[in-house]
C-alpha positions, 0 to 999 in steps of 0.5 A: 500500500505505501509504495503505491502511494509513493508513486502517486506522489511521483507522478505528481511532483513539480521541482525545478532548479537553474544555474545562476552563475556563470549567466546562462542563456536563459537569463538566470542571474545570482539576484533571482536565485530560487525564483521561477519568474521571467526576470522583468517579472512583476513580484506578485503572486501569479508566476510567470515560469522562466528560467527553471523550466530547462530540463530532460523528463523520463530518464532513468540509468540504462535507457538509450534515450528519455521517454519524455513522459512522467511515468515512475519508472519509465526504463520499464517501459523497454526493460532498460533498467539498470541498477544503481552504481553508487553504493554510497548511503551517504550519497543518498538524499531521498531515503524515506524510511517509510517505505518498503521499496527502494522506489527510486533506484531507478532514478539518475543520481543513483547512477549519476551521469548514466542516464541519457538526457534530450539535450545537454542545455535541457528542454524547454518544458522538459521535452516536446510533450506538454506536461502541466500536471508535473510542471512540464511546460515551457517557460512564457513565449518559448515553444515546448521542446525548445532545445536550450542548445538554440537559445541565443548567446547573451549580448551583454555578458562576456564571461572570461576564464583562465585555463589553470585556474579557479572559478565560482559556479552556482545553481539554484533549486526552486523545487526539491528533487534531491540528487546532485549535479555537476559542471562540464565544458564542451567547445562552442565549434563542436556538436554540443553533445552529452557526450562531449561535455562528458570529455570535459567534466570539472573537478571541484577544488574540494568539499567547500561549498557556499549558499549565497542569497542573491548576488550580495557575496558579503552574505556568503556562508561556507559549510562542507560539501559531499563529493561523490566520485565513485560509480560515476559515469564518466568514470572517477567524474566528480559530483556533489550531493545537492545540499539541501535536504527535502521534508522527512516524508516521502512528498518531501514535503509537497505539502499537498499530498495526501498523508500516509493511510489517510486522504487529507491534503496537509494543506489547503482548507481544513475538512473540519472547517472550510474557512479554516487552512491547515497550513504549510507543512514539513515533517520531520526530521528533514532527509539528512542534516541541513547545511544551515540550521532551518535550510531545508524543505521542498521549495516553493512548489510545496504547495503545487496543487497539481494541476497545472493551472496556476492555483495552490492550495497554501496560503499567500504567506505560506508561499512567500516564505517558502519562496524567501527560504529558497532565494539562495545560490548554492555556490562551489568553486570548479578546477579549469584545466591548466592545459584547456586549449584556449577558446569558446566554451559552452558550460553545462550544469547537469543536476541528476535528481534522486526522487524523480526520472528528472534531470535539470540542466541549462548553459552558459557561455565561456571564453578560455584564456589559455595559459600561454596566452596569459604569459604572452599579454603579461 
């Protein structure tokens, strides 16, 4: 009965996340972090989607391609499954212990790297087929299946790195789907394929990470990462373990799922009282240990009704505070190669979910300055 739920849940999850820095061709920015809407956006409570809407739907370990659909388990569909290469129990972020399958094992960050995505730069809307009821759809004014690969460069931005050096790069989560992500380059003159990024994975400096909210740096905080390096796909490719930890339930906390043996939304209006709400909620202990104290949660999709329409079914003040929360940057710093040739670049950021057959990815542009070069301007 518990696992029949869990997969309800599954299908009807929304989560979202976005890189933020370098800016990638979306237009996500470090001062938007966790906000879903379009950057000239009024601050209301009526989102427009944008930025977080770039994604691979329907991929799992072991499958030639993604389904593009939503199901639980869509290696099923062909037999394709495969079986998780990371062994690692502290690699997990969505081990609810009420159930009694291991219901995402199927899902790409128990193989990190493995599964197949529809592009490198994510989908618009997270592949061709129109999906509201998961949050399948494309941001405003960009056609569903948009491959992000064709989104155009941005005019105003100019994002110069040195081969052999040290750079920041973040992302932002706006829905919680656990898992952990990485950051690869591929040459702008190539294919622009998964399989070149992968020839260009970057390793992390070490375990430190950073959240920031917004763009301010003063308000930086540092707390110790996990690398995850072990039955990675390209062999040895570092990782790192999304560090926000989701509701200690098996919705994470997507509030607006019924509880375990009882259909009563644990949000939205009280059965007992109409005129009544029973508010936000988030059980615990959360997943694992927060970086910060009270850093935690599913996001600001907690309370999607799963419909697609644009309603939810939290109050307006629960939904700013989840939206306050989750305005952060998560922040590392990435090793260039010294001998990168230099050029132009495209990096990726490839977040592989744990609770869903979900992977986020969007690009940026980058200019690599080699370092024979540098000597030659010095």
């Amino acid at each position: 009965m518990k696992f029949v739920l869990t997969t309800t849940l599954i299908d009807s999850v929304i989560g979202h996340g976005h890189m933020t820095w370098p800016p990638p061709r979306d237009g996500s920015s470090m001062a938007h972090a966790g906000n879903c809407k379009l950057p000239n956006e009024p601050r209301d409570l009526t989102p427009e989607d944008g930025q977080c809407r770039w994604f691979n739907q329907g991929c799992q370990a072991g499958m030639s391609k993604c389904t593009d659909t939503f199901e639980s388990d869509p290696c099923k569909l062909d037999g394709s499954c495969m079986e998780p290469t990371v062994r690692d129990p502290n690699a997990r972020t969505w081990d609810y212990e009420g159930t009694l399958v291991d219901w995402t094992r199927y899902n790409p960050w128990r193989s990190p790297g493995w599964a197949p995505v529809l592009s490198p730069c994510g989908q618009a809307g997270g592949g061709p087929t129109y999906h509201p009821e998961n949050g399948g759809l494309a941001p405003k004014g960009i056609p569903q299946g948009m491959d992000g690969r064709d989104l155009p460069e941005l005019t105003n931005v100019t994002t110069v790195w040195e081969a052999g050096s040290v750079q920041d790069v973040a992302w932002s989560i706006h829905a919680n789907h656990g898992g952990g992500y990485a950051y690869r380059l591929c040459p702008k003159d190539s294919d622009l394929s998964e399989s070149c990024f992968q020839e260009h994975h970057l390793q992390f400096t070490n375990e430190i990470s950073y959240i920031q909210y917004g763009d301010d740096r003063a308000n930086r905080t540092a707390f110790e990462g996990y690398i995850v390096s072990e039955g990675t796909h390209p062999r040895g490719a570092e990782w790192k373990r999304n560090p926000i930890p989701a509701c200690g339930d098996a919705s994470g906390g997507e509030g607006c799922a019924e509880t375990w043996g009882e259909a009563v939304p644990l949000c939205g209006p009280n059965p007992g009282d109409k005129n009544s709400s029973r508010g936000f909620v988030c059980t615990m202990p959360p997943m694992f240990e927060p970086p910060i104290p009270g850093l935690f949660g599913y996001g600001w999709s907690a309370c999607f009704d799963g419909t697609g329409d644009g309603t939810y079914l939290c109050s307006d003040e629960e939904r700013l505070a989840q939206e306050e929360l989750f305005k952060f940057n998560v922040i590392d710093q990435v090793k260039i190669p010294a001998d990168l040739p230099g050029g132009e670049y495209v990096l990726s950021l490839r977040w592989d979910c744990e609770q869903t057959p979900q992977i986020w990815a969007q690009c940026s542009d980058v200019t690599i300055k080699s370092s024979i070069q540098s000597a030659v301007v010095v």
